[in-house]
C-alpha positions, -999 to +999 in steps of 0.1 A: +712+233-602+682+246-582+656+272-595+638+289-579+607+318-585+622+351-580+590+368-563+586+358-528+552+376-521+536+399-545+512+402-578+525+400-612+564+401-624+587+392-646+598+356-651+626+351-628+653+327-624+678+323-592+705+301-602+726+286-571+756+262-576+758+235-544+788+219-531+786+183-548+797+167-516+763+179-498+733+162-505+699+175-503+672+151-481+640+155-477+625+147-452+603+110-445+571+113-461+552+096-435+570+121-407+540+140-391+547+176-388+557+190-355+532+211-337+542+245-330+531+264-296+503+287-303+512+322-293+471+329-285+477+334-253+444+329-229+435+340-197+435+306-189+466+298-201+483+327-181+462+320-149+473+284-149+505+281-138+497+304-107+469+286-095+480+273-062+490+311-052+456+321-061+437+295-043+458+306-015+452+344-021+413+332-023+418+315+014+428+351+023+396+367+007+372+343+023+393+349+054+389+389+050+350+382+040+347+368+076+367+394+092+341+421+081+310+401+088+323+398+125+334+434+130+299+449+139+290+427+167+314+435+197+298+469+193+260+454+194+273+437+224+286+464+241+255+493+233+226+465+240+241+440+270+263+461+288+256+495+284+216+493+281+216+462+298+191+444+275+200+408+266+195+391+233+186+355+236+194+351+195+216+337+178+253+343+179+244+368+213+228+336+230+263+318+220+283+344+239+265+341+268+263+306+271+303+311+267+310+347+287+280+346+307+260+374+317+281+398+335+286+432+321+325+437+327+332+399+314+311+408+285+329+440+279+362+419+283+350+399+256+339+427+230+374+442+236+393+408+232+366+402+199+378+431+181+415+431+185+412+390+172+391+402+143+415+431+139+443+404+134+423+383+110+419+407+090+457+418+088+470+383+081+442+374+055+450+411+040+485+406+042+484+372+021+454+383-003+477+412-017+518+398-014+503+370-033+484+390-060+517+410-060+537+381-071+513+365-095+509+399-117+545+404-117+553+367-132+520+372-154+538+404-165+573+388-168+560+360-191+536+380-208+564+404-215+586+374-228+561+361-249+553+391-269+588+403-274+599+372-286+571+370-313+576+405-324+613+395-334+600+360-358+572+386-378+583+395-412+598+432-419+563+438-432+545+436-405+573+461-389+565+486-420+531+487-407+534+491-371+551+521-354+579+511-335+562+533-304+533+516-304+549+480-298+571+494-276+540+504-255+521+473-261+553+454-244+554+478-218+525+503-208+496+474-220+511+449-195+517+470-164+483+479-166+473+436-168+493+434-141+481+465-118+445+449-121+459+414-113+475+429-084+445+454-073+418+440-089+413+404-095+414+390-060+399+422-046+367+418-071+359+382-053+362+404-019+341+428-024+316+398-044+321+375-007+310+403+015+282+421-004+268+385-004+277+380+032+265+411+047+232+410+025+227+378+044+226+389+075+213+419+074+182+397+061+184+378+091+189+411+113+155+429+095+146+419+060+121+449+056+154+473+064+172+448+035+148+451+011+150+492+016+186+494+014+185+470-018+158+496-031+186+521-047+211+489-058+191+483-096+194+520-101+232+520-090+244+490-112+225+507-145+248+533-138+277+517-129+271+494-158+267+519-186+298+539-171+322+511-177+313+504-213+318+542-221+349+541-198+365+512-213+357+528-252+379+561-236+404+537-225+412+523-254+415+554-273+442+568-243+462+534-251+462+542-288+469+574-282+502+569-259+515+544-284+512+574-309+529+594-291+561+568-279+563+566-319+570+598-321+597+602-295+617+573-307+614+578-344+630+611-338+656+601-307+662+572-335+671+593-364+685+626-340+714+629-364+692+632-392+669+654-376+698+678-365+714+678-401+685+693-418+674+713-387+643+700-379+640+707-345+614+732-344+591+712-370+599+676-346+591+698-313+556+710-327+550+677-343+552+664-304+528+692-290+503+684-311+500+650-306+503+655-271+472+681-264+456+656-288+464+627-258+452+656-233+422+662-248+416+622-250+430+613-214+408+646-202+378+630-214+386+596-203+390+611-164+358+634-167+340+597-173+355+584-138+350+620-123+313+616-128+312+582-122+325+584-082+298+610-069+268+594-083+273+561-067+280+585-037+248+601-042+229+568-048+245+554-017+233+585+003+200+582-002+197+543+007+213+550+036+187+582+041+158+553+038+173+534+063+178+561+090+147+572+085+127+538+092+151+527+114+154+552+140+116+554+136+115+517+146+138+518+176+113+553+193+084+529+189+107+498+210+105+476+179+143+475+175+173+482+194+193+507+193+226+484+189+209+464+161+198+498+143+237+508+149+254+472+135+227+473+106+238+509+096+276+495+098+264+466+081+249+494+052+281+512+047+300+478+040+276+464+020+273+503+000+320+501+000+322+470-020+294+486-048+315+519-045+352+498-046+334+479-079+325+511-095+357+528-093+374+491-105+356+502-138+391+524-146+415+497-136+393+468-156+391+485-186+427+498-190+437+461-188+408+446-213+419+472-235+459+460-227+451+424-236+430+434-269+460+451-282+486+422-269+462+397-285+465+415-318+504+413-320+504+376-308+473+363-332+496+378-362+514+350-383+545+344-392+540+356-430+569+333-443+566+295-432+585+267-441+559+244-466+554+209-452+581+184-467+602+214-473+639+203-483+667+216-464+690+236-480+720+221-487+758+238-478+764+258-508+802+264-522+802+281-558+787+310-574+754+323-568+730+345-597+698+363-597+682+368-632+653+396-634+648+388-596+614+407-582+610+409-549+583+429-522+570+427-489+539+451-497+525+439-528+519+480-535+556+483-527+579+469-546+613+465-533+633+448-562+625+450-597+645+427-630+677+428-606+700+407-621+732+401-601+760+375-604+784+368-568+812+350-572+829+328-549+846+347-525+828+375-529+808+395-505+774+413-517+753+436-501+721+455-509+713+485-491+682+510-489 
């Protein structure tokens, strides 16, 4: 005879007895005391941990960015070459210029051959290193997403039914849906393309130092004021993202709870009442997502605005310089090029704000299902149940999940052998 305690998780009950009649010819074994337990695989699932397995397509995506990096560094000379050696005719003895004429020479139509040759090659460089940067981002968010996906679903079906009290079905449903396509739409747009726009606004700041530090150091002159705002944008931005998410899970609760119970909700004509139950929640979501956009809205022109007047400075001293014959007019041009590339990958960062926080937020609210434990766990050196063949009996059995909700109270139930039970509610 086995007894056992009749509340499973709860406060205070009654004394309780469960009385369970084995087959003799089964034995109960416990397991070898010196066994060690088995460790289990954490579900804390890591950006590490979901990077990992993907590394070698990233490293090759990250050949690709360094390969794009180059492309745009390159793209402004054939144009230098073309303004100052053949159509003004003033050779540069300096660096990369004194290359080409060493190789090309000094004649203005094999020198114009060049350029043109210069920028379909670059042209193709950057296609290719394009090309692989984003079909391998492509396939590393989509297997992130697929075992991501896996991972949670699988963990949502071990979690006790009170966990499932707590949580609105919707708003799992959008955790294993809407919160990972948006991981996987900044793998796929954003991670790889962060390091690009990182490689080039390092390049080009390079050599535009080496072209004319003065002109660097005035086109850095606007960069502190546009990361403040850029910075203070995306913590504000990712606080309204995270309140859209909540908000979307809200309202995918709401649509299945009543698609769910549709019989129901037609049997006592609720229709009207379940129709304005949905408008509300969603102007409440339009309301949120409204104020979320207005954020990005304001966001886009003032790093456009900031940008304009760097460039402004530049123009100004520039063109300045190249009436007084201490710069040329090609070098003023490739530096001005040089500005608006090194100007895109601020602007690309800033509006990768959006994109970065809908996916922090995504992996917050993932990481809260998958850091939730299992609430009932076998004890170590539990004994295995045995095959039972007899009679089974609850005495003044208690029984909740919610300790504030009690689901059985002093039931007291006898089952024969042969018979089938059933409790239902």
């Amino acid at each position: 005879m086995v007894c056992v305690g009749g509340t499973l998780r709860g406060g205070d009950t009654l004394p309780t007895k469960t009385t369970i009649e084995p087959d003799a010819s089964t034995e109960s074994k416990a397991p070898p005391e010196n066994k060690p337990e088995r460790k289990k695989a954490s579900k804390k699932v890591s950006i590490r941990e979901l990077l990992k397995p993907h590394l070698g397509s990233l490293s090759l995506g990250l050949l690709g960015v360094i390969g794009e990096g180059v492309a745009n560094l390159l793209e402004p000379w054939p144009l230098k070459l073309v303004l100052d050696d053949v159509l003004r005719g003033r050779e540069s003895h300096a660096g990369v210029m004194r290359w080409i004429h060493e190789v090309v020479g000094t004649d203005k139509l094999a020198m114009l051959k060049f350029a043109c040759a210069a920028v379909i090659v670059i042209a193709l460089l950057d296609a290719i290193c394009t090309y692989a940067e984003k079909y391998l981002t492509t396939s590393v968010g989509q297997w992130i997403a697929y075992d991501l996906r896996g991972t949670i679903y699988a963990h949502v079906q071990k979690l006790s039914l009170a966990f499932h009290d707590q949580k609105r079905i919707g708003d799992l449903i959008s955790r294993v849906t809407s919160d990972i396509d948006a991981i996987q739409s900044f793998i796929t747009t954003g991670l790889l393309s962060v390091l690009v726009n990182i490689i080039t606004l390092v390049g080009i700041i390079a050599v535009m130092a080496y072209l004319n530090w003065e002109f660097t150091l005035i086109a850095l002159s606007v960069a502190p004021v546009l990361f403040f705002v850029v910075f203070t944008y995306t913590r504000r931005i990712k606080k309204a993202a995270r309140e859209v998410r909540k908000k979307e899970g809200e309202i995918t609760s709401v649509v299945e709870e009543v698609l769910s119970s549709i019989r129901v909700v037609k049997a006592f004509a609720r229709e009207d009442y379940e129709v304005r139950r949905l408008e509300e929640e969603s102007l409440e979501g339009v309301e949120i997502a409204l104020r979320a956009r207005s954020l990005k809205a304001k966001l886009t022109p003032l790093v456009g605005l900031i940008v304009a007047v760097g460039t402004c400075l530049v123009l100004w001293f520039g063109a300045r310089l190249v009436m007084d014959g201490g710069l040329s007019a090609g070098s003023l041009v490739v530096f001005i090029l040089y500005l608006g590339k090194m100007y895109k990958p601020m602007q690309e960062l800033s509006k990768m704000t959006d994109t970065y926080s809908k996916a922090v937020v995504g992996y917050e609210r993932i990481r809260e299902v998958l850091d939730t434990d299992k609430e009932i766990k076998d004890i170590r050196g539990a004994i295995r149940a045995p095959r039972f063949k007899g009679k089974i009996e609850f005495e003044h059995v208690a029984f909740s999940y919610d300790p504030q909700t009690p689901i059985l109270k002093d039931v007291s139930l006898k089952i024969e052998p042969g018979q089938v039970a059933a409790l239902v509610g």
